[in-house]
C-alpha positions in Angstrom: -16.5 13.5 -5.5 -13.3 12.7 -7.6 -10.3 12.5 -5.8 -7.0 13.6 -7.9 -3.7 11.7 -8.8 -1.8 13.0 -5.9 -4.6 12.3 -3.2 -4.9 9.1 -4.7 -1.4 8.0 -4.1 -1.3 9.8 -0.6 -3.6 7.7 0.4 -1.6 4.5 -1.2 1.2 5.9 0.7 -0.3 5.9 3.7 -1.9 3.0 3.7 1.5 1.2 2.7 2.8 2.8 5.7 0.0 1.2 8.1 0.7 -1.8 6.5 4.8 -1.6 7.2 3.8 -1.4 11.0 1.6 -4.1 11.3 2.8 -7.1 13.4 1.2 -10.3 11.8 0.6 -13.2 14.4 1.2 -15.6 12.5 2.7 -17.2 8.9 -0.2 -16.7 7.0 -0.5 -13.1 8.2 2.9 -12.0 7.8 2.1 -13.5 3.7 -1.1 -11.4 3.5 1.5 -8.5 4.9 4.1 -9.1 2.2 1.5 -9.4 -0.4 -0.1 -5.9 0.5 3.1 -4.3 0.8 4.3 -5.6 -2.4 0.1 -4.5 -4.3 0.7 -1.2 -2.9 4.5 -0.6 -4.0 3.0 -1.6 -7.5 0.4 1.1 -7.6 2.1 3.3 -6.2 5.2 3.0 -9.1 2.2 2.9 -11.7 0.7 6.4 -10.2 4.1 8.1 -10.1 5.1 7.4 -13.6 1.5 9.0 -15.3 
């Protein structure tokens, strides 16, 4: 099954928001957070401007 361009970045979308209201316990989760946040902001701006 192949997904399309816009399913694909719904699915970044979402899964940046899940990441946006995660709580991390401690410094080394609130990195991997920030991290995540910023992989998905980049693939999403890579998906938009195709």
């Amino acid at each position: 099954m192949t997904i399309t361009i816009e399913e694909h970045l719904k699915q970044l979308i979402n899964k940046k928001e899940e990441w946006q209201t995660y709580e991390p316990i401690n410094t080394a989760a609130e990195m991997m957070k920030d991290q995540k946040l910023q992989e998905y902001e980049r693939a999403i701006q890579r998906l938009q401007t195709q």
